[in-house]
C-alpha positions in Angstrom: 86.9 140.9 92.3 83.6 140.2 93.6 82.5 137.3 96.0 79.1 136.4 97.2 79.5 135.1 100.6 82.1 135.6 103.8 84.7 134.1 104.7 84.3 130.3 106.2 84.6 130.7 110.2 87.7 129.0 111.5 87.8 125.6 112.3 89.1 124.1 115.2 92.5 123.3 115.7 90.8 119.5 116.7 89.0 118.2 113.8 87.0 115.3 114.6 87.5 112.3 112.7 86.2 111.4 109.4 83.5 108.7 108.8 84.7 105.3 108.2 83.5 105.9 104.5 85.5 108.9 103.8 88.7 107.2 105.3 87.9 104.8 102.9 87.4 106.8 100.2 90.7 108.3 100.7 92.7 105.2 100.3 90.8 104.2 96.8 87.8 101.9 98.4 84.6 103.3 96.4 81.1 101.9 97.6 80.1 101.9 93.7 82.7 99.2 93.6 80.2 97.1 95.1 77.3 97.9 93.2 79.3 97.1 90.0 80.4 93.9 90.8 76.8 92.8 91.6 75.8 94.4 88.3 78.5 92.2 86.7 77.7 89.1 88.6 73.8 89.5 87.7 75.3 90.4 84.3 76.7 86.7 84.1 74.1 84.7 86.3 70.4 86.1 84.2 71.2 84.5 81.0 72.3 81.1 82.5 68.6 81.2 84.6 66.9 82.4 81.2 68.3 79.6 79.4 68.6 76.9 81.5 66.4 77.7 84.6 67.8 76.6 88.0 69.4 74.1 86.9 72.8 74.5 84.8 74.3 72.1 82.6 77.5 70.5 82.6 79.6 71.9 85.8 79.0 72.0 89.8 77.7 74.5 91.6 80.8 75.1 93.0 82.9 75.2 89.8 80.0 78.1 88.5 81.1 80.0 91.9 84.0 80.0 91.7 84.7 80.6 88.4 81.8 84.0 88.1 83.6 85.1 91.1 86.7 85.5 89.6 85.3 86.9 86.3 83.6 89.6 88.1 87.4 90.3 89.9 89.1 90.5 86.7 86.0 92.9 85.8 86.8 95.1 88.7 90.5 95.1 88.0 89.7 96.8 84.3 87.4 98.9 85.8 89.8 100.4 88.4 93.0 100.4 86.1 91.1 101.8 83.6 89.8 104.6 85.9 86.3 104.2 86.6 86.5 105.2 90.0 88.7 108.2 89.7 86.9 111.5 91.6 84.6 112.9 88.8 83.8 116.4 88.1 80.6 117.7 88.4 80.0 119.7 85.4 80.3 118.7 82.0 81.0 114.9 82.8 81.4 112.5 79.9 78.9 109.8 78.9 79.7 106.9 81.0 78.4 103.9 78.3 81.2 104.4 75.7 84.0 103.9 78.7 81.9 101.0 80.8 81.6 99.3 77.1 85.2 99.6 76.6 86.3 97.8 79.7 84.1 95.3 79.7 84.8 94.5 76.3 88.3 94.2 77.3 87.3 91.6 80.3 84.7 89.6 77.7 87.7 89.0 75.7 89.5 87.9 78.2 87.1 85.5 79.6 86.7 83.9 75.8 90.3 83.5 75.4 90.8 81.6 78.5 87.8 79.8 77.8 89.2 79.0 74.5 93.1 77.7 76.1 91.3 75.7 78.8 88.9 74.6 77.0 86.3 75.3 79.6 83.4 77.1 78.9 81.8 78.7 82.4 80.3 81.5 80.3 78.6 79.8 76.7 79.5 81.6 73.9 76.0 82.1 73.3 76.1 84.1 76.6 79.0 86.5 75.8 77.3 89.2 73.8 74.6 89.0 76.0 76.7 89.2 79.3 79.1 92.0 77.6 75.5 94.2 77.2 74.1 93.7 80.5 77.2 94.4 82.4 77.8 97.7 80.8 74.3 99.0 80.6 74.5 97.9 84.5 77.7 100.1 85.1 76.3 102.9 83.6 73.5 102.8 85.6 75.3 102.6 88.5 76.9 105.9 88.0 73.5 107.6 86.5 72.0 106.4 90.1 75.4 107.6 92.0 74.7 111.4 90.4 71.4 111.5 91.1 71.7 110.3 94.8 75.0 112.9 95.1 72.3 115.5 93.7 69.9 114.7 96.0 72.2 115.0 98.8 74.3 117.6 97.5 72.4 119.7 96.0 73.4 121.5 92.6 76.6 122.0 91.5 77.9 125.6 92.8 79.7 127.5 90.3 82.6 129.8 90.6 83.3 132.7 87.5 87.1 133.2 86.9 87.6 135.8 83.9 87.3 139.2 82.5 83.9 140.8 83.6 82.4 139.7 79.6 83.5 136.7 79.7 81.7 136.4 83.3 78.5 138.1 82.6 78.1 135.9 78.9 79.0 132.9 81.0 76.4 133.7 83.8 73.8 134.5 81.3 74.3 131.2 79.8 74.2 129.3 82.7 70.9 131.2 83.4 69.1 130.3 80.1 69.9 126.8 79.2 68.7 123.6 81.4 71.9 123.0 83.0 71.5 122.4 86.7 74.2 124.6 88.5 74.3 128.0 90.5 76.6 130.5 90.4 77.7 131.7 94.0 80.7 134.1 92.8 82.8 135.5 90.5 86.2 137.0 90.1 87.9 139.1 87.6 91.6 137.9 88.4 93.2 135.4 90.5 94.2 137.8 93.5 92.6 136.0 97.1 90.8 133.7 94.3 91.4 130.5 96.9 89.3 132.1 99.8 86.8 133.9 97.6 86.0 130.3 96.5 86.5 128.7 99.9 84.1 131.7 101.0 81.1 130.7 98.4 81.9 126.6 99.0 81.8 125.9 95.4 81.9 122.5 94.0 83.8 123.8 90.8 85.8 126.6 89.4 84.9 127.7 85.5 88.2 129.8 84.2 86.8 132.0 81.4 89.9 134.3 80.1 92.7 131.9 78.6 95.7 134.5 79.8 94.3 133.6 84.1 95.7 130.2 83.7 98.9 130.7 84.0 98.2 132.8 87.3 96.3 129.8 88.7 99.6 127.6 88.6 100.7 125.9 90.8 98.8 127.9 93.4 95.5 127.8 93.7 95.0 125.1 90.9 96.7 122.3 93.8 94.8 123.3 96.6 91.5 123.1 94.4 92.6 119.7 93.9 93.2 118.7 97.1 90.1 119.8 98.3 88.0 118.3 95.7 86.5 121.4 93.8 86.8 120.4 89.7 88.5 123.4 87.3 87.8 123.5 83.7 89.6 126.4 81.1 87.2 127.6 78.7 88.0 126.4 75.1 89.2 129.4 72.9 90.3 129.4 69.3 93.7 130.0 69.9 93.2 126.9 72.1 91.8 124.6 69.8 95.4 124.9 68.1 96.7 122.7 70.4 94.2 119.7 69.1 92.5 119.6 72.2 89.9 115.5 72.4 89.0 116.1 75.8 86.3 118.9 75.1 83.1 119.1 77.2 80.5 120.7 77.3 78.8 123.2 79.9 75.6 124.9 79.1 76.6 125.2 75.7 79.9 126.2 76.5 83.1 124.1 75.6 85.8 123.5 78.5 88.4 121.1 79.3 89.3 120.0 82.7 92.2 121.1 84.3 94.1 118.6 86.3 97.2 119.7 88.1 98.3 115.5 88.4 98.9 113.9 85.2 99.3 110.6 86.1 95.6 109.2 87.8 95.9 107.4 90.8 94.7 104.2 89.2 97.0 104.8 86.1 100.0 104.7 88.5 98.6 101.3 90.2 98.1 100.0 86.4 101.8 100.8 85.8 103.2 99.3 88.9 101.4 96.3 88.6 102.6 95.8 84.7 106.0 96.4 85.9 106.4 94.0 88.6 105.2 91.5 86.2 107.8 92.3 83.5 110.5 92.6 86.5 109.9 89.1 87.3 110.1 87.5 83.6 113.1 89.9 83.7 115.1 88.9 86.5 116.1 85.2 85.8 117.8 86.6 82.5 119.0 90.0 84.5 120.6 88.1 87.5 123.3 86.6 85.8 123.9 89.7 83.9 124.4 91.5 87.1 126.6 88.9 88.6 129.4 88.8 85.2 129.2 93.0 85.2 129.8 93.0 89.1 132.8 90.3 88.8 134.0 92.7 85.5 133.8 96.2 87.7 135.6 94.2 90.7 138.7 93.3 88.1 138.5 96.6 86.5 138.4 99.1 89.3 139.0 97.5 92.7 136.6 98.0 95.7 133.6 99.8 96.2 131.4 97.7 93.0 128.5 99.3 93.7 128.2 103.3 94.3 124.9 104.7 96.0 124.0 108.5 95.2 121.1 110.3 96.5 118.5 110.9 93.7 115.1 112.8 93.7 112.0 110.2 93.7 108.0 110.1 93.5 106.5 113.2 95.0 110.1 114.9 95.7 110.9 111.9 98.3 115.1 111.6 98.2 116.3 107.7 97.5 119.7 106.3 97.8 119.9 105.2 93.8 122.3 102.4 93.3 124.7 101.7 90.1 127.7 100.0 89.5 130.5 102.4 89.9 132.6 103.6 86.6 133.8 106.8 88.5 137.0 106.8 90.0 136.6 106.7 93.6 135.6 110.6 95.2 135.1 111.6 91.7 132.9 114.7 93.0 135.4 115.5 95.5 136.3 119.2 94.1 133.4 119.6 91.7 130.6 118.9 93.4 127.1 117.6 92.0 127.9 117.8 88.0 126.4 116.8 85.0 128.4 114.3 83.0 130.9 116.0 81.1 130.7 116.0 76.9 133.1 113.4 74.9 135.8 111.4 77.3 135.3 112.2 81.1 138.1 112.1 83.0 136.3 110.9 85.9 135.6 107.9 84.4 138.0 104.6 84.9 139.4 103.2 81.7 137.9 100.1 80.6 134.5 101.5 81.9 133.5 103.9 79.8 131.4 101.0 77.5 129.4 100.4 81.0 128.4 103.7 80.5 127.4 103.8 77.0 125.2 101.2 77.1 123.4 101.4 80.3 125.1 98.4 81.7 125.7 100.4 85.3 122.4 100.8 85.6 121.5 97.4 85.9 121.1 97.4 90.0 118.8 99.9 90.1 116.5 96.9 89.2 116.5 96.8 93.2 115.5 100.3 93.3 112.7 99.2 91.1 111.6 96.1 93.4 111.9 98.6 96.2 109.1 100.6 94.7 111.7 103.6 94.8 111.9 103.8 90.9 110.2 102.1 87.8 111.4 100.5 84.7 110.6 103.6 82.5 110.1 106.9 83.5 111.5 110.2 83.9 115.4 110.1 85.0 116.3 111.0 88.5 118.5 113.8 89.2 120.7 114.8 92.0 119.2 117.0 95.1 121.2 119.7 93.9 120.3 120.0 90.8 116.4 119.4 91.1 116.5 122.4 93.5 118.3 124.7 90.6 115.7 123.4 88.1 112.7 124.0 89.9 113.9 127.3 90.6 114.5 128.2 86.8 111.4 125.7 85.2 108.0 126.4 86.3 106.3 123.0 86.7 109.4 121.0 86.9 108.2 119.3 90.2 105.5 118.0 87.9 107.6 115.1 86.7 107.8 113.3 90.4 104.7 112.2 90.1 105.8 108.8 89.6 108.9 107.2 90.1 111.9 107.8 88.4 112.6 105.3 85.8 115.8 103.3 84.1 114.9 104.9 81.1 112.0 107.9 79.7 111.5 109.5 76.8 113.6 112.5 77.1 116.2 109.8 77.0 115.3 108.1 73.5 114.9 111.5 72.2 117.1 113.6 74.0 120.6 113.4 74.6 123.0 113.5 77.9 123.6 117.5 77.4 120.1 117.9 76.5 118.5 121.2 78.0 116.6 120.0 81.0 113.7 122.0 80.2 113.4 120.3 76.9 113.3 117.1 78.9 111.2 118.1 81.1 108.1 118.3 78.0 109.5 115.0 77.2 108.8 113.9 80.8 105.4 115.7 81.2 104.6 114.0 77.9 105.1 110.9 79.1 102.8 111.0 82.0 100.2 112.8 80.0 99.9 109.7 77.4 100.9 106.5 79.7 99.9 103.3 78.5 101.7 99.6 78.7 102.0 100.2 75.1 104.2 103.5 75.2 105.9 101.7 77.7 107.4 99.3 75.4 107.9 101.4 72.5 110.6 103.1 74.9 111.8 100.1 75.7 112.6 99.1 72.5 113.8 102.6 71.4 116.0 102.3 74.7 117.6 98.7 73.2 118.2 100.4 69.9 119.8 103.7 71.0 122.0 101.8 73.4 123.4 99.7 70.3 123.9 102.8 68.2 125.6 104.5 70.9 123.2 107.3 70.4 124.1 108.7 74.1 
């Protein structure tokens, strides 16, 4: 392996504290936030003064202030669920227009429905197109000026070489010829001391040229590359392009993907939370009684406790006390231990029960879980302490599917089984937070209704 500059010299064990920007930054605030919501307000306000001049027909001042204001929030809401301000890499970024177009789009649609229910019209329909246009050529200007001011500041990207030495020298002689604007400051031949060698150079991002590395990059040193910022993209291959890869870019004439080591954006997870607590609260006025007959049922059926508590693995590993109404007799685990369920008639289960079981029915007060914030209405099932330890041990990347909550119900569970292997599941699970979207999220939710009334368990 070679490396083109030292070590970094050790930093103290006091580090000072960030800028008030960067602590920012690190809780989601992005000063381009800013900048796009004036470029959506000037986006709504240019065609009402070319049309009409100073002086606007038909509502108050206030009533036109009000109502662009909250236009240009619902703006920003689609912009941030829909990722806009996640970190972006450096090299072989995406065109920005087709993404701004899309959200805004979404908003403009928005906006003219409501117009249409309320019946009024803030924004003309003459002005829609027009608004639609501006606000996304805006945006996208936005983040052509954010690139050229981080490229001023920053300087060029600096490039880091992963792969065999052809791969390398093709890759540098590439990088050399075409007009991309990036330096190479190292390279490596395998991933042995890779993380310092790059910490060493301070590159901004970290081009894997040989297909076979990537599996020597995970988990360790593709996470700490993430944590510190510095992108990683896997050179496309033939054998790759198997896989029907979309997200293909390219790098001086060079096609890569990006490799994340987090499925599930940041913004994505806030985008799911916030869709779930909505359809939590249309849920719970039909769930509560529901609740209250089951609980009366178990009381009748089995006696005291109702409700049994069991630790269960959460987001980011984080151990939860999951709650359920209890179909076990009481100390079920008492010899066994942690268990999977057992196949056909388990003898653990109380008599009379066993239909609580087979159609999800205990799992109804983990709703509270849910409001908690400690699990979500679809995702990947938690498991028992015990048994995520045995699994990570055996599945490489199995730790990959806390990074959201556990859910009621996932997609290993509509097309898996109880017994099936959990390293099947686990692709169902990884799957899952690959593809999110409110829409997938329902289709499980109605595959969940209809395996429950088949008994398809």
């Amino acid at each position: 392996m070679t490396q083109s500059a030292p070590a970094p010299p050790a930093q103290d064990d006091a580090a000072p504290e960030r800028p008030l920007l960067a602590r920012l930054n690190a809780r989601g605030f992005r000063l381009l936030m800013l900048v796009d919501a004036l470029a959506v307000g000037l986006a709504l306000v240019v065609p009402m003064l070319v049309r009409h001049g100073l002086t606007w027909p038909t509502y108050s001042s206030a009533a036109y202030a009000g109502g662009y204001a909250a236009i240009v929030a619902l703006h920003m809401a689609a912009f941030y669920f829909g990722g806009l301000y996640e970190r972006e890499q450096r090299l072989g970024h995406r065109s920005f227009l087709p993404r701004a177009s899309g959200a805004v789009l979404g908003s403009i649609l928005l906006v003219a429905l409501a117009e249409l229910l309320t019946g009024v019209f803030l924004v003309p329909r003459g002005n829609l197109a027009a608004v639609a246009v501006l606000a996304a050529l805006g945006v996208t200007a936005n983040r052509g000026l954010s690139r050229w001011l981080r490229d001023r500041r920053d300087g060029p990207p600096r490039v880091f070489l992963v792969g065999a030495p052809d791969d390398v020298n093709l890759a540098r002689a590439h990088l050399a010829e075409t007009e991309e604007r990036a330096e190479v400051v190292g390279s490596a031949n395998s991933s042995d001391g890779l993380l310092e060698a790059v910490l060493g150079t301070e590159a901004t991002d970290v081009l894997v040229l040989t297909s076979r590395l990537l599996d020597e990059l995970h988990p360790e040193p593709l996470s700490s590359f993430d944590e510190r910022g510095i992108g990683v993209l896997q050179r496309v291959g033939a054998r790759d392009t198997l896989l029907g890869l979309r997200a293909v870019r390219e790098v001086a004439g060079m096609p890569f993907v990006p490799v994340r080591t987090r499925a599930l954006p940041q913004s994505r997870w806030h985008a799911k939370r916030t869709l779930e607590l909505l359809v939590l609260a249309l849920l719970l006025p039909v769930a509560l009684p529901l609740v209250a007959l089951v609980a009366l049922y178990v009381l009748a059926v089995a006696g005291r406790p109702v409700l049994f508590r069991q630790e269960r693995v959460g987001k980011d590993g984080a151990v939860f006390s999951m709650v359920k109404f209890r179909t076990m007799v009481r100390d079920a685990e008492r010899h066994g231990g942690a268990q999977l369920a057992a196949r056909g008639r388990d003898p653990r289960v109380v008599r009379g029960l066993g239909w609580l079981r087979a159609t999800r029915l205990d799992e109804l007060p983990q709703l509270w879980n849910v409001l908690r914030g400690e699990m979500s209405i679809v995702g990947p099932r938690p498991e028992r302490p015990e048994l995520t330890h045995h699994f990570a041990e055996m599945i490489p990347g199995y730790t990959r599917r806390h990074e959201v909550p556990p859910g009621l119900t996932g997609l290993a569970q509509i097309h898996g089984r109880y017994h099936t292997d959990a390293e099947y599941k686990l692709g169902h699970d990884l799957q899952y937070l690959v593809n999110w979207s409110p829409v997938l999220d329902l289709v499980i939710l109605a595959k969940t209704f209809w395996v429950v009334v088949t008994r398809r368990l």
